[in-house]
N, C-alpha and C positions, 0 to 999 in steps of 0.2 A: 529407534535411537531418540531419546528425550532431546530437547531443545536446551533444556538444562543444561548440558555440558558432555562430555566426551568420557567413556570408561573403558580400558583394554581389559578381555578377557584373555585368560589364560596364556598372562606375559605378569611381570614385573609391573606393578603401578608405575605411572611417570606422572609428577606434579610439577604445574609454573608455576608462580604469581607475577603479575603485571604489573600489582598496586592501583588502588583507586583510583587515581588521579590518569594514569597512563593509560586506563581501563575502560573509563570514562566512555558513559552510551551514547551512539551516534544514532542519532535519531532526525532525519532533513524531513518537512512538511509536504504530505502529497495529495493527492487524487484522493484533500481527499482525492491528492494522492492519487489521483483522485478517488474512486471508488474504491480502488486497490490500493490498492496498490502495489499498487503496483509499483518496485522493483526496479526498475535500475537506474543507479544513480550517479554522479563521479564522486569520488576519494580522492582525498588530499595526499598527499606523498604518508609514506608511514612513520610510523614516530616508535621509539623503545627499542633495543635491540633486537635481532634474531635469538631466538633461544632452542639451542639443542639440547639434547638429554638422553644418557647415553644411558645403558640397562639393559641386558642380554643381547646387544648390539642392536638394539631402537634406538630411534629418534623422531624427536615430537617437535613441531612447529608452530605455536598459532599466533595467528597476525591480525591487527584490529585496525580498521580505516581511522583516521584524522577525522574530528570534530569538523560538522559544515557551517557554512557559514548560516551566519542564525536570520532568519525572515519575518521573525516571530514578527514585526511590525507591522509588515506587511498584512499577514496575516489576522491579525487586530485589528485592524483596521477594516481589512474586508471581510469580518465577522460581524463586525458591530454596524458597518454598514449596511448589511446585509437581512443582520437581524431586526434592526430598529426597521426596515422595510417592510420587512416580512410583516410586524406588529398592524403597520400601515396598512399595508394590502388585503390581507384578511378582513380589517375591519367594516375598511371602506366595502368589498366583496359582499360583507353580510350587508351593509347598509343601502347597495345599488342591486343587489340581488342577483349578483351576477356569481354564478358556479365556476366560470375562468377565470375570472380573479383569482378566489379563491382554490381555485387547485394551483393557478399559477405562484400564486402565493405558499402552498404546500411544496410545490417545486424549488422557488428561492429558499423556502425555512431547510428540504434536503441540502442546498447548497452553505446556508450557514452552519446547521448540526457539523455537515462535512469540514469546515474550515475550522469550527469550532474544538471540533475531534482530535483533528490532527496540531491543532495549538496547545491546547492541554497534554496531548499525549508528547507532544515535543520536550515541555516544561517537564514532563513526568521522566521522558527520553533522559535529560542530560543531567539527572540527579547519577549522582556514584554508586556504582554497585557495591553493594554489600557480603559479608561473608554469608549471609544466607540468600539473597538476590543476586547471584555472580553473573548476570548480565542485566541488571539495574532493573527499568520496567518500561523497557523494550517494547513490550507486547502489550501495556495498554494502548497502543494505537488499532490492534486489533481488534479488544474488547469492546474499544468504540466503536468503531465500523462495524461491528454484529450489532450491538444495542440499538446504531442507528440503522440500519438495514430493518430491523425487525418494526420498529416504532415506523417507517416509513411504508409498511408493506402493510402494516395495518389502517394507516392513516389514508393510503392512495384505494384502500378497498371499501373504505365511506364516500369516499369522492365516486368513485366509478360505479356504486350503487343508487348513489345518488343523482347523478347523471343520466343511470340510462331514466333513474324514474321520471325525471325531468323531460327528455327525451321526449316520453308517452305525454306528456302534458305540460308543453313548455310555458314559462311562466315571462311575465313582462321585466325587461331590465334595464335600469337605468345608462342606455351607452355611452352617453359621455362622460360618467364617471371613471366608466371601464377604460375608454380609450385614454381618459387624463392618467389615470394610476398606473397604466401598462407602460405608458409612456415614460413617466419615471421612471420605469423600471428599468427600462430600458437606460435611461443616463445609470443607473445606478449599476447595475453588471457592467457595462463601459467603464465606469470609473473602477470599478474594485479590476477588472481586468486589465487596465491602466497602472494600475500597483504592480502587475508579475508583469508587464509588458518587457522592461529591461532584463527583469532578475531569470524569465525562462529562459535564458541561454545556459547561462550557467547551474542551474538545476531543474532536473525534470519535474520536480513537485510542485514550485514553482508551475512550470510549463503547463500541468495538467490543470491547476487551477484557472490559468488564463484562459487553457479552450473552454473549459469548463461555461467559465464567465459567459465568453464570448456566445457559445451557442444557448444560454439563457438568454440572452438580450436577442437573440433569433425568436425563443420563443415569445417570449414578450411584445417581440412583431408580429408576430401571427396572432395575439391577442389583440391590439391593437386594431389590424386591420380585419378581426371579427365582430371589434364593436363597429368601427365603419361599415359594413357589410348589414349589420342590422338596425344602423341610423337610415340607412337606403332602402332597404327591404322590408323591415319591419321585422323580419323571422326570428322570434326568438329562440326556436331549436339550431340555431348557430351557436349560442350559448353552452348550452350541456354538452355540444357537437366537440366543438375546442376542448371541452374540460373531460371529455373522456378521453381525447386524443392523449391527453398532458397526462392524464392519469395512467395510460399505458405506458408513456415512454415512462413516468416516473418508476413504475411496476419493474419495470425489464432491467431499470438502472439498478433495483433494489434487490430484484432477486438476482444478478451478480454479483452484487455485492457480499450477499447474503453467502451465494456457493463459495466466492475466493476466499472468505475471512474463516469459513469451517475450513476448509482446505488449509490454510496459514495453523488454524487453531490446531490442528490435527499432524503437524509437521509433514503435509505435502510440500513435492516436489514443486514447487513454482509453478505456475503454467505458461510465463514466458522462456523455461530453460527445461531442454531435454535431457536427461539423466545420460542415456546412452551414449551422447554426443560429450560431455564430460569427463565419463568415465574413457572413452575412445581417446581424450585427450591427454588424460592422467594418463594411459597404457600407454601411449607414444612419445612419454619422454623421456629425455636418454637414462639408458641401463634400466629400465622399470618392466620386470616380468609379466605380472599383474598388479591387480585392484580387487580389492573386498573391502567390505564393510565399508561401502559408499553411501551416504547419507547428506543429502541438500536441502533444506527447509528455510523458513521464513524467519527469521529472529523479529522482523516488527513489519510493517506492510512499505518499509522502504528496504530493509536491509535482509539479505542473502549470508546465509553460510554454510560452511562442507566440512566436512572429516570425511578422511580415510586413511586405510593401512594400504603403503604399496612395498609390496615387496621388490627390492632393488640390490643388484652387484653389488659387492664391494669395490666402489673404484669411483674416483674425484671426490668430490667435497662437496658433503651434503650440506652445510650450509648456501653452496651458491646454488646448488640444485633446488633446497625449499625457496630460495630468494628467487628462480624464474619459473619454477612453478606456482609460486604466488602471484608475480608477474601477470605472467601467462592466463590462469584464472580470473584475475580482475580484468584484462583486455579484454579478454575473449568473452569471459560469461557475465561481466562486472559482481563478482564473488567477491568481495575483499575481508571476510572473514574466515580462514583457512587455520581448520588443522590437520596437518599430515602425518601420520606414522609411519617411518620408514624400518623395514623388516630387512631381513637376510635370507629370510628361509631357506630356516633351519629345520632339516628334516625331524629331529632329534625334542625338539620344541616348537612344533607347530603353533600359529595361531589357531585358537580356538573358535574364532569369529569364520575367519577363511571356512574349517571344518565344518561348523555349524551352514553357510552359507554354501557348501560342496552339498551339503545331504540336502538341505532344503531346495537343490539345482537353481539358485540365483544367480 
């Protein structure tokens, strides 16, 4: 099932339009989102009407969450913060000869690309969809997150080469350059983390930036108290020691990144929401026979959406039916992209999908 949009086979076509403006991409800043992103967010109350659409006795539903509130500032701020550090760090790194600087400095530039990513791709998020983009451009939030996943995995594989060489023959470094710049570093994740401090309650992307923050300014202490340790010691394989450390955790953060955004790109099933449990949901509400043609994927690395055909009784009013199983979805899985096709099955006019998904034993 394309991310593109939703096709019934062997039924009657059924077509909405929303209009551009009603349509309009939601796209909230995350993990980075933070690395993912990951996924689940709140939705504003719904906006547009319910729209059924009747056609061999189907009905089609699909529902679009409320525009978030916008953090772009925020986010601006602790981009350029971030980056103009970054610039800092490195240089000083090359200039004190210190390899933890300078991976730590690889570490903060991960955390600006990430901030950076999801700001652009937000701007790109809340342009209008188009008759040929009918859900805007969504998904360059993901595009980035591969690009920067990939430039990361190759960036942290010179550092961690470089390190162990360092390792076999450590070289002399200037420590109280290292412990001054880490130091700042350390105000500086504080303060960019001090930007989502209020706004993570109200959104998780928000949230995921603040730990984010926060546990750089951890690492940055452990920089820090590596250059004290070899104003005491003298040991300069303390050096390359830290910056391999940084370079593994940066590695692990990047090859996640790297598996969830193919995964996204490939329209997998999330990996904070179980299909089964879903689908066990959709089958347990009232009058609903079955479920086929179930499909859950990634529309950008904040937002979730589903179709499917349930075959259901004729009896009550399927609008208030799709009004709490939309409900229902957004509480339970926070889906709040939904479209559902509701069937009769009709022996006479089977779905095609259903049949196809009987021989396949799905």
């Amino acid at each position: 099932m394309p991310a593109g949009g939703h096709r019934d086979h062997g039924h009657d076509q059924h077509g909405h339009d929303h209009g551009g403006a009603g349509a309009a991409a939601k796209v909230t800043l995350k993990e980075a989102a933070w690395w993912r992103s990951l996924f689940v967010h709140d939705h504003g109350p719904d906006h547009g009407p319910d729209h059924g659409l009747a056609g061999h006795d189907h009905h089609a539903h699909h529902d679009h969450g409320e525009a978030p509130v916008d953090f772009g500032r925020a986010f601006a701020i602790g981009t350029l913060l971030n980056l103009g550090f970054v610039v800092a760090e490195i240089g000083f790194g090359v200039a004190a000869n210190s390899l933890a600087l300078i991976a730590d400095g690889a570490h903060n530039l991960s955390d600006a690309l990430g901030l950076l990513a999801a700001w652009f791709a937000s701007w790109l998020g809340r342009l209008p969809p188009s008759g040929r983009r009918t859900y805007g451009y969504r998904r360059a939030s993901i595009i980035a997150a591969l690009l920067n996943a990939t430039l990361l995995i190759g960036a942290t594989a010179i550092i961690i080469f470089e390190a162990c060489t360092r390792l076999l023959s450590p070289a002399p470094v200037e420590e109280r350059v290292v412990i001054l710049v880490a130091g700042i570093g350390i105000a500086v994740n504080v303060a960019t983390a001090l930007l989502f401090l209020r706004r993570r309650e109200r959104d998780l992307n928000a949230r995921g930036a603040y730990a984010h923050m926060v546990a750089d300014a951890g690492i940055s202490v452990g920089v820090v108290i590596a250059g004290l340790l070899i104003v005491w010691t003298k040991q300069f394989w303390i050096d390359p020691a830290v910056s391999l450390l940084i370079g593994v955790i940066i590695l692990i953060g990047s090859w996640r990144l790297t598996r969830d955004t193919i995964d996204m790109a490939l329209d997998a099933v999330p990996s904070h929401l179980d299909r089964a449990e879903i689908e066990a949901f959709l089958g347990g509400l009232p009058g609903v026979r079955s479920v086929h043609d179930l499909h859950v994927w990634a529309m950008s690395t904040t937002e979730t959406a589903l179709t499917a055909h349930l075959v259901r009784e004729e009896a009550g009013s399927d609008d208030k039916f799709l009004a709490e199983a939309r409900e229902g979805l957004r509480s339970s899985f926070a889906i709040a992209h939904v479209t559902l096709q509701i069937e009769r099955g009709d022996a006479e006019h089977p779905c095609a999908l259903a049949c196809e998904e009987a021989k396949a034993g799905v």
